[in-house]
N, C-alpha and C positions, 0 to 999 in steps of 0.2 A: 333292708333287713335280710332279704335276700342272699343275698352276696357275700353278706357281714357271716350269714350262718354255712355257709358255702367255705367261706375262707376260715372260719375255725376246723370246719371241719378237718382239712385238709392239714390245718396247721397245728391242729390243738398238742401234739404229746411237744412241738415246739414251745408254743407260747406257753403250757404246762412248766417243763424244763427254764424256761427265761422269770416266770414269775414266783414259780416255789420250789428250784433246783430239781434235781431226781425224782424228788418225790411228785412236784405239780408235773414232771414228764410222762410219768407212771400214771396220775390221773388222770392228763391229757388221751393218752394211751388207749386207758381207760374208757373214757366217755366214746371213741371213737372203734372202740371193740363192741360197746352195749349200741353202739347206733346200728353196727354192722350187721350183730346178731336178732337184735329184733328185725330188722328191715330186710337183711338176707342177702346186703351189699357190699364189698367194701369198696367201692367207688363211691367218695362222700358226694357225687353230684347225682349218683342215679337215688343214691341212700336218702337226699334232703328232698329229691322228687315224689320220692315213694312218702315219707313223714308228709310231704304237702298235701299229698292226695288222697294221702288215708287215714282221715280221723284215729280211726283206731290204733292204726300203730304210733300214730303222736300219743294218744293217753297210753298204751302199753312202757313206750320210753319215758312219761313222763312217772307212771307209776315204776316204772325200774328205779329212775335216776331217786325214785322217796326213798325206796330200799335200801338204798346203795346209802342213801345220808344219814338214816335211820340208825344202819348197821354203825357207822364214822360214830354217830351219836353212843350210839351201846359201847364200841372198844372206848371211847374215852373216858366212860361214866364207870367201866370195869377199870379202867386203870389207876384212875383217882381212887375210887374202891378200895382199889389191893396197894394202895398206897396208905392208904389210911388206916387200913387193917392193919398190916404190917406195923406202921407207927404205933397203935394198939397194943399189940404183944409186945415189940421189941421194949417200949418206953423208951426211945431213943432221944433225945434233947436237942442232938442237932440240927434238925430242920425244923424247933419253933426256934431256935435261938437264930438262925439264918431269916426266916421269917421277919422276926424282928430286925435285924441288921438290915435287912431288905427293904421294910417299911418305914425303919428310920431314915435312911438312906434317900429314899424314892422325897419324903416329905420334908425334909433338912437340905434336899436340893433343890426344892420348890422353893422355899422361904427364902434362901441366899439366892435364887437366881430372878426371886420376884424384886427383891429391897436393894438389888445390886444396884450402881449408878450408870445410869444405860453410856459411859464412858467408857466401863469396864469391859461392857458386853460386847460392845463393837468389834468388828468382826472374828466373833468367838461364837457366831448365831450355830454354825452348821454344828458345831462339838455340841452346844447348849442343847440343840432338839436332838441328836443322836442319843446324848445321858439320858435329857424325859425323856425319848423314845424305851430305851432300851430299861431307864428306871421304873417307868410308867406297866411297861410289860412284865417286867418281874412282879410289881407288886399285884397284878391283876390276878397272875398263876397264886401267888399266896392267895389273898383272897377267896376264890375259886376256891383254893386245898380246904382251906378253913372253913369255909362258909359256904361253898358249892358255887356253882355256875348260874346265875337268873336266867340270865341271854341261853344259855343251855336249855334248861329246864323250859323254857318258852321255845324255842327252836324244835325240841324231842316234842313238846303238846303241840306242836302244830300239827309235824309233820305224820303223829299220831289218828290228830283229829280230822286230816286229810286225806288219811288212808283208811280211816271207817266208813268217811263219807264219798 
């Protein structure tokens, strides 16, 4: 485990950059700035000596890295917000009508690609799971716009009820 947290260290605005582009680079970046500045290192192997040996500064990073999700949690809860606000005053139609096109879409692809004759399907697997992939995702953000976030809303009370306690 060691080692495992040794080599993110050193690698993370990489593996950041390889797993969610620019932005997981930035994060990667990120976590490896907040190790720095609590610990007072930027050499991640003196930085994960000092985390091993001193309690406190493990909980101090561990209570940053809450903030830090807390915070991710509050801009996105503001952006749905001011999304939905917006939708509010303007009464604009096109994003339930997209919505809909979306949800019809995502479930009218499930039906034809459940009842299809697996002849069809043959080697047509990697297209089939990219569509649910990418049909599967859109309809969640619907959802979410409409209905809000569960997994959200349980993620924001945790890391609420973790930060009291």
């Amino acid at each position: 485990m060691d080692d495992f947290l040794k080599v993110l260290g050193k690698l993370s605005p990489t593996i950041g950059t390889a797993l969610g582009g620019p932005v997981g680079g930035a994060l990667g970046l990120g976590v490896k700035t907040l190790v720095a500045t609590i610990t007072g290192e930027d050499d991640a192997d003196k930085a994960l000596e000092l985390l091993q040996s001193n309690p406190e500064l493990m909980s101090q990073l561990e209570m940053r890295i809450r903030e830090v999700e807390l915070e991710t949690l509050r801009v996105h809860a503001n952006d749905r917000d001011s999304a939905r606000k917006r939708q509010m005053i303007v009464k604009d139609k096109t994003p339930a009508v997209l919505a809909v096109i979306t949800l019809m879409s995502f479930f009218s692809y499930i039906g034809v690609v459940t009842f299809l004759p697996s002849g069809v399907i043959d080697g047509r697997m990697d297209f089939i799971n990219l569509a649910v992939g990418w049909l599967g995702g859109s309809a969640t953000s619907v959802v979410a716009y409409y209905f809000g976030s569960s997994a959200g809303s349980r993620g924001k009370d945790g890391l609420l009820a973790k930060m009291k306690g």
